[in-house]
C-alpha positions as CSV (number, residue, x, y, z in Angstrom):
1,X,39.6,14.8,-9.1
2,X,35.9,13.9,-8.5
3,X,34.6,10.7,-10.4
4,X,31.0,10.8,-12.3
5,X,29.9,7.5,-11.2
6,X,26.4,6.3,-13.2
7,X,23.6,5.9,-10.4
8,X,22.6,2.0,-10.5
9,X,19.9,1.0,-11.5
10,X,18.4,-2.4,-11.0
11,X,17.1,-4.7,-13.5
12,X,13.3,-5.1,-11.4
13,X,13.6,-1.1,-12.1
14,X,14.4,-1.0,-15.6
15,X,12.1,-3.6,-16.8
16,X,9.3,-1.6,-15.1
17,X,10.1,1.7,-16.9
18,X,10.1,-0.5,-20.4
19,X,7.0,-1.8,-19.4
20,X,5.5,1.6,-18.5
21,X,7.0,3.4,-21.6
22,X,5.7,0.3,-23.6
23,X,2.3,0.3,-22.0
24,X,1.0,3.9,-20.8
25,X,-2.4,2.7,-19.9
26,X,-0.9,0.2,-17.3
27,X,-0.8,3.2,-14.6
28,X,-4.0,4.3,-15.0
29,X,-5.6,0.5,-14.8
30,X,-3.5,-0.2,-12.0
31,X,-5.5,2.9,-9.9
32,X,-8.3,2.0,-11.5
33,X,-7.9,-1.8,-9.9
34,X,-7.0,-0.3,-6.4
35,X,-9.9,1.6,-6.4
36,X,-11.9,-1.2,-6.8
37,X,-10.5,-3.0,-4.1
38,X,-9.0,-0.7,-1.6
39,X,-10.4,3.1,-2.1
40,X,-13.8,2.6,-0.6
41,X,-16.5,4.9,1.3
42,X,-16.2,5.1,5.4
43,X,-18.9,5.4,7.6
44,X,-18.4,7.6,10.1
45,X,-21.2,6.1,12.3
46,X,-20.2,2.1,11.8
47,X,-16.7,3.2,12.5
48,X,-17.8,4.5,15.7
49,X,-19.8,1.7,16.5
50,X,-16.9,-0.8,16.0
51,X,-14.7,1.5,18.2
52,X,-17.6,1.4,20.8
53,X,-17.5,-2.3,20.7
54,X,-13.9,-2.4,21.5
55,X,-13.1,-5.0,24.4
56,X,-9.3,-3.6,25.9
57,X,-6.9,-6.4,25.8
58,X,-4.9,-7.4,29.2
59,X,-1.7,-6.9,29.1
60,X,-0.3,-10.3,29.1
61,X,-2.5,-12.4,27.0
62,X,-0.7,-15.9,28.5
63,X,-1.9,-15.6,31.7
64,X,-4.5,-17.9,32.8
65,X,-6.5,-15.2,35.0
């Protein structure tokens, strides 16, 4: 005779969904925030530069050589 067991839920995880059902807008600001920060525009060419640039490390970095 199966059991139906009720999935846990945390409390972290059900104060978020309040706060989201509360506060719709809240999703939208928080991508609008990472975009700010994070979500910028690469170049290609810098990129390549820095890659370029790139000094390989030796493979025991203790060593006094």
């Amino acid at each position: 005779m199966p059991f139906a067991v009720k999935p846990y839920v945390s409390e972290a995880t059900r104060f978020l969904q309040e706060l989201k059902s509360q506060h719709p807008e809240l999703e939208a600001e928080q991508k609008r925030g990472r975009a700010l920060l994070w979500d910028r525009p690469q170049d290609a060419e810098l990129r390549a530069g820095y890659d370029a640039a790139r000094v390989p490390q030796k493979g025991y970095v203790y060593g006094i050589d």
